[in-house]
C-alpha positions as CSV (number, residue, x, y, z in Angstrom):
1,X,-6.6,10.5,16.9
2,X,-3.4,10.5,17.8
3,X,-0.6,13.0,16.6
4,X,1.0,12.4,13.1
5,X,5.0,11.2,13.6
6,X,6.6,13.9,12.1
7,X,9.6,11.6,11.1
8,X,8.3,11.9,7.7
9,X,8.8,15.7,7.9
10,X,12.1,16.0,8.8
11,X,13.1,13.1,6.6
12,X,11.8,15.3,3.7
13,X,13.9,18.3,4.7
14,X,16.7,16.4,4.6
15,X,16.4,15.1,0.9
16,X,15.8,18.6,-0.2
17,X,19.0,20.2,1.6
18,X,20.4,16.7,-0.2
19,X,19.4,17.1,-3.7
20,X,20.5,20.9,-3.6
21,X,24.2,19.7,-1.8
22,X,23.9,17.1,-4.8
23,X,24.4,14.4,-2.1
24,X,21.0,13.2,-2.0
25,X,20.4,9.4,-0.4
26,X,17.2,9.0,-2.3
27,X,16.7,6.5,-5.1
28,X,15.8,7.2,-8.8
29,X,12.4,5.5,-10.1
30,X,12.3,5.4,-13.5
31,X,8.5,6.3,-13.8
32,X,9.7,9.7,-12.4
33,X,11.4,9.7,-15.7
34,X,9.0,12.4,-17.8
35,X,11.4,10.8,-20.7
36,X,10.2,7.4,-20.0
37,X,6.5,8.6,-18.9
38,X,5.7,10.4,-21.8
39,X,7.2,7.7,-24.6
40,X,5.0,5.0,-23.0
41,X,2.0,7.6,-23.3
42,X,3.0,8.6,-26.7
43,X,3.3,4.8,-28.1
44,X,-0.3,4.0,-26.2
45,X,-1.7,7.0,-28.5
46,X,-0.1,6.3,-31.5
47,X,-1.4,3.0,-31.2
48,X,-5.0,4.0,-30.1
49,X,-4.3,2.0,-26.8
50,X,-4.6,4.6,-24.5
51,X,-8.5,4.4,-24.6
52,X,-8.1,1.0,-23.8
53,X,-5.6,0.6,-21.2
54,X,-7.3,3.9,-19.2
55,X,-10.6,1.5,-19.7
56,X,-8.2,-1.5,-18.0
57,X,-7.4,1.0,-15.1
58,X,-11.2,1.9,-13.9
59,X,-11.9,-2.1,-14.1
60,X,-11.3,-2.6,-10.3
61,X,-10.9,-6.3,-9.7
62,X,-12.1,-7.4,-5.7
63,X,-9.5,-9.9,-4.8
64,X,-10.9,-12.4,-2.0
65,X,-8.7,-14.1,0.0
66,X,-8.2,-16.6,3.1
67,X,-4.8,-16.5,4.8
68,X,-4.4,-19.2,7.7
69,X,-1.9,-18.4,10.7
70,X,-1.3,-20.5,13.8
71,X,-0.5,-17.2,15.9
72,X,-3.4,-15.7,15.2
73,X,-6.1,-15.8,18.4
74,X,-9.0,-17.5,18.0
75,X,-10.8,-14.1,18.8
76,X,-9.7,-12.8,15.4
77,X,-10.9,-16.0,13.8
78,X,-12.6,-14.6,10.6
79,X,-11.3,-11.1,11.2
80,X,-11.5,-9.7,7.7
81,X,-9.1,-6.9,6.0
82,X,-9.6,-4.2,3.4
83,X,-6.1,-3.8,1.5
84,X,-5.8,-0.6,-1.1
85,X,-2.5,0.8,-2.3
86,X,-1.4,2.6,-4.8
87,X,-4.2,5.1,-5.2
88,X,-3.2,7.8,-7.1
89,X,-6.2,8.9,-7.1
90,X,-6.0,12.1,-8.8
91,X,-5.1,10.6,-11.8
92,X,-8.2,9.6,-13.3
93,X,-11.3,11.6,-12.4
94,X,-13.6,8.6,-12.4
95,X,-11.2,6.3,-10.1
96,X,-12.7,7.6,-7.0
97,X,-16.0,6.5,-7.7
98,X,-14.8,3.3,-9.2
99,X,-13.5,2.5,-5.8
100,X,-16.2,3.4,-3.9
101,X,-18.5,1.4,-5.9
102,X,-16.5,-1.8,-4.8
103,X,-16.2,-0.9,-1.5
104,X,-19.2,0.2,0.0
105,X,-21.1,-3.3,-0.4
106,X,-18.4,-4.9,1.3
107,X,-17.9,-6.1,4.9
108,X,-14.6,-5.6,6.6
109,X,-13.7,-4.9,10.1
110,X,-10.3,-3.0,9.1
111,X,-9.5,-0.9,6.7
112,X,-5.2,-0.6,5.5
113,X,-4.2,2.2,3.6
114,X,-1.0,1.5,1.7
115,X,0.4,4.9,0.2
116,X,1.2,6.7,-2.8
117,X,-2.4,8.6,-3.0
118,X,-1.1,11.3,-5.5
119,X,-0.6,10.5,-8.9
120,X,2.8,12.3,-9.7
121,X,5.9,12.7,-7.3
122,X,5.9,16.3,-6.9
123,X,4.2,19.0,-7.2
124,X,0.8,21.0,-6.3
125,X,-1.3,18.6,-3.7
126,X,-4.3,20.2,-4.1
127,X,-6.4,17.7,-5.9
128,X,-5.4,14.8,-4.3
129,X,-6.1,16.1,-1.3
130,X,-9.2,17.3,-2.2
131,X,-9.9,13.3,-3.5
132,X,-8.9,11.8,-0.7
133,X,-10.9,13.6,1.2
134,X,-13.9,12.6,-0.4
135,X,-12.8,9.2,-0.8
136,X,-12.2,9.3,3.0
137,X,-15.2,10.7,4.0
138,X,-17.2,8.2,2.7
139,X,-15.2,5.2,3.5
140,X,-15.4,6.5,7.3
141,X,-19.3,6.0,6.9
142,X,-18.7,2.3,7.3
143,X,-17.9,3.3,11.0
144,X,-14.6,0.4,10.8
145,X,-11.2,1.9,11.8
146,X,-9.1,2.8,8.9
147,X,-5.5,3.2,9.2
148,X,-2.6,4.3,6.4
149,X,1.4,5.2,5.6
150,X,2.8,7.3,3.2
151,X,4.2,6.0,-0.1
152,X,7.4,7.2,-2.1
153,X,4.9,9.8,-4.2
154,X,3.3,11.0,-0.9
155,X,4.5,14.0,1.2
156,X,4.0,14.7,5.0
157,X,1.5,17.1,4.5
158,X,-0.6,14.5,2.6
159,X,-0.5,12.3,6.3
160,X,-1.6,15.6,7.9
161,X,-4.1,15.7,5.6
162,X,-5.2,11.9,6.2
163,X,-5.2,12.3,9.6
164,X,-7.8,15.1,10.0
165,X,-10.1,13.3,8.1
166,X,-10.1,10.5,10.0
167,X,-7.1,7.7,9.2
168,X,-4.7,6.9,11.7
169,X,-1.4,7.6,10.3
170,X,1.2,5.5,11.1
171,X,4.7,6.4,10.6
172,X,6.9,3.9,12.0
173,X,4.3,3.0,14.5
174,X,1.8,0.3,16.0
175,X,-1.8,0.2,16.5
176,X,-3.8,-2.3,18.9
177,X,-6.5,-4.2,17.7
178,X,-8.5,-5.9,20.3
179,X,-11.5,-8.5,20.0
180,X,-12.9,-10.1,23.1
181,X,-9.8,-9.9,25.4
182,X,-7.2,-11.0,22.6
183,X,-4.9,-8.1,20.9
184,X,-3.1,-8.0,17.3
185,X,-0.7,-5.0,16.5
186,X,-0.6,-3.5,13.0
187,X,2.9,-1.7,12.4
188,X,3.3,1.1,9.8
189,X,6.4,1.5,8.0
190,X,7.5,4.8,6.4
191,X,8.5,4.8,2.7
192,X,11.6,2.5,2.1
193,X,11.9,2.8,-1.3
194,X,12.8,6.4,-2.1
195,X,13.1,8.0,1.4
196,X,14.2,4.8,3.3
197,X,13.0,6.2,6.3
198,X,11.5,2.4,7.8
199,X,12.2,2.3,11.0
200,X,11.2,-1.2,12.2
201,X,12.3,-1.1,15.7
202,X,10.3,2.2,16.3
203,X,7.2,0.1,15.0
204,X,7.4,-2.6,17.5
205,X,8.2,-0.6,20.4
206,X,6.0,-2.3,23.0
207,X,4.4,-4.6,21.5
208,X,5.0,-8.4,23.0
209,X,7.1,-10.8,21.0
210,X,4.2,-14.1,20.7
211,X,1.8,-11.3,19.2
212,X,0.5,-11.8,16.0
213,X,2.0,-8.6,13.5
214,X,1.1,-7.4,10.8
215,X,3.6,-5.4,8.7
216,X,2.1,-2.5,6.5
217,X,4.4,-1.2,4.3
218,X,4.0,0.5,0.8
219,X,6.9,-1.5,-1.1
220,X,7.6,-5.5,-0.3
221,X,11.5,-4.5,-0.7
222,X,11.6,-5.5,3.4
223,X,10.7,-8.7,3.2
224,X,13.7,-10.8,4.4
225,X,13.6,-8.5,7.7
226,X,10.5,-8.2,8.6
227,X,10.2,-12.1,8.6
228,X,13.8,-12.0,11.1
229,X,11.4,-9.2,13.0
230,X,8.8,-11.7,13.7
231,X,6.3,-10.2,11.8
232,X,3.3,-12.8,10.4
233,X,1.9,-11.2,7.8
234,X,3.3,-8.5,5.2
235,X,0.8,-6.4,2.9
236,X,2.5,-3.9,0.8
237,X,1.8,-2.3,-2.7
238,X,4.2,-0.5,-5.2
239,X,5.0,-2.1,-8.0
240,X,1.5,-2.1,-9.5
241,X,1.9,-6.0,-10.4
242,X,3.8,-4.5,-13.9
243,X,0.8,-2.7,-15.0
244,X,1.8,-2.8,-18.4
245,X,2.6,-6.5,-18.6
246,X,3.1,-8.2,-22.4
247,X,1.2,-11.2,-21.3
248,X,-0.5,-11.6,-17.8
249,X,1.7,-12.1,-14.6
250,X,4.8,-11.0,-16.7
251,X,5.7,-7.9,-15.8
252,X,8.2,-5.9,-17.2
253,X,9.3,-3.2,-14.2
254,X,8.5,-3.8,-10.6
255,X,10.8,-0.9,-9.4
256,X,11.8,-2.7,-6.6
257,X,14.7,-4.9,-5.6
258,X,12.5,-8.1,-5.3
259,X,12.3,-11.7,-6.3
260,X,9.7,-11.4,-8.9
261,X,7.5,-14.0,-7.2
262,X,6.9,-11.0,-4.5
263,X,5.9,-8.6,-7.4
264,X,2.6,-9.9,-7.3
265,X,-0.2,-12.2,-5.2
266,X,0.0,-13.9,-2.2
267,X,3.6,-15.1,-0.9
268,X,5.7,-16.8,1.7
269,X,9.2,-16.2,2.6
270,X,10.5,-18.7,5.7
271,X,7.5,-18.1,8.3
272,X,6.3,-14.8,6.8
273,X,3.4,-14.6,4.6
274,X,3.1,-11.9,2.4
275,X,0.6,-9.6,0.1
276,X,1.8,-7.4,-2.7
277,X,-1.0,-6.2,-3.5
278,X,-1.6,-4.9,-7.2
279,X,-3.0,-1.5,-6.6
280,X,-6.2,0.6,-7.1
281,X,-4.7,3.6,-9.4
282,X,-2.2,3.7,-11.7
283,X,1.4,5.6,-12.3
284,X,3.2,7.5,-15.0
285,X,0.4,6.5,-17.4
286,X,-3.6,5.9,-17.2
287,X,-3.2,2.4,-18.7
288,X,-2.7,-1.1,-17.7
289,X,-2.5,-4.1,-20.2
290,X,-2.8,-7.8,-18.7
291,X,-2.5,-6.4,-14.9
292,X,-5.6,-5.3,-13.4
293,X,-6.4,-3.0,-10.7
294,X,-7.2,-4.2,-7.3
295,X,-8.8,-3.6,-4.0
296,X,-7.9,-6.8,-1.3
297,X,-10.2,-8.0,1.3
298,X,-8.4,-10.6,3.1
299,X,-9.8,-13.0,5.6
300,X,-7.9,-14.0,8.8
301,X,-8.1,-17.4,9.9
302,X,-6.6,-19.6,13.0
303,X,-4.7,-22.6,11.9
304,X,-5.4,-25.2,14.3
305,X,-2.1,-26.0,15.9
306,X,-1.7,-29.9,14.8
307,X,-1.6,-28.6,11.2
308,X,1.2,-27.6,9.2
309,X,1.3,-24.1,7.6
310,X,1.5,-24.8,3.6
């Protein structure tokens, strides 16, 4: 494995000295509001919807999809992905299990972490780490490379963490993929939501400009440059589709500075194509109404060059 980037580390240092000099770059997210967390939990209880929307969370859904790209090599024709963001995995005892349960049948040939394992935003890491652990230790049974980033509720000791039990952490970084002679490059971007510490130019540092990219990063908020960067295909979490949505595919918050047709699904944006994907856990609350949980497996096909890209 190679060593874990400490960029994260530093970048973390330098919000805390921030916040304490009250000049802190670091954005607010409302769900770190314990105002706003605990009002949502005390109407789901008044209500008696919290045993229903925690029901909601554990109902992982598999999303199955076929995403068609002319850059691709025919090598990587079929190559199949295994998207899940948004653990927060110690927020529900049962969700590890749950997520297991979907995954071990399944048939992938890359496994893409997305961030924000822990449930709340600060604090003692203990359980998740002791979760993901698990989790991690039987996904690696699979024997299929599994790679991750960190997400805005994840610190750097979480990536240390990751990496010692077998996921290659990449913080601002690439990884080769190769198949029969032919290469794709998966960059990992660091958090740009709270500690907007991307660095997009560190990611593609060697990599050839006709090679087929793959952007992982937890929030979609960098869409408009990593299409001018070249990249072909973006897979991101965060926003959690809504999670509490009034009706389904209307969400309410996204926390991010998005189009709301990126909040959610497959997208395109110019010559990117893009994946936000919906998320595994859930934030602030146990609950979700009208937005279910996810886990994407996503299956890479070669356009054939005398057809147009929809």
């Amino acid at each position: 494995m190679r060593p874990v980037s400490d960029q994260r580390r530093i970048k973390e240092l330098q919000a805390r000295i921030s916040i304490l000099t009250r000049d802190t770059p670091c954005k607010i997210h409302l769900m770190h509001i314990k105002l706003i967390v605990e009002t949502i939990k005390l109407i789901l209880n008044s209500t008696r919807l919290g045993d229903k929307g925690y029901k909601n969370a554990l109902d992982i859904e598999l999303s199955e999809r076929e995403l068609h790209f002319k850059r691709l090599p025919s090598e990587f024709d079929g190559f199949r992905l295994l998207h899940i963001s948004d653990l927060h995995i110690d927020g529900m005892p049962e969700l590890k299990d749950k997520m297991l349960e979907k995954i071990m049948p399944l048939e992938f040939d890359l496994c893409l972490l997305g961030g924000d394992y822990r449930f709340h935003n600060s604090g003692n890491t203990r359980n998740v780490c002791d979760r993901m652990r698990s989790f991690i230790s039987e996904l690696i049974k699979k024997n299929k490379p599994v790679a991750g980033i960190l997400g805005n509720h994840d610190e750097y000791e979480i990536a240390k963490l990751l990496d010692q039990a077998g996921v290659a952490m990449l913080i601002n970084e690439s990884m080769k993929i190769s198949r029969n002679g032919a290469d794709i490059f998966v960059c990992g971007l660091d958090d740009c939501h709270y500690y907007s510490s991307q660095n997009i130019a560190d990611s593609l540092a060697g990599i050839p400009t006709d090679s087929f990219k793959i952007v992982l990063s937890h929030s979609p908020e960098l869409y408009a440059e990593a299409e001018k960067a070249g990249f072909d295909l973006y897979l991101a979490g965060h926003t959690h589709g809504g999670q509490i949505c009034p009706v389904p595919g209307f969400p309410v918050l996204i926390q991010a500075k998005i189009p709301r047709s990126l909040a959610s699904g497959i997208w395109n944006y110019k010559n990117l194509t893009g994946l936000t994907n919906r998320g595994a856990g859930s934030s602030g609350a146990p609950a979700r109404f009208n937005c279910p949980p996810e886990i994407a497996l996503i299956t890479l096909r070669k356009e054939p060059e005398n057809e147009a890209k929809d």
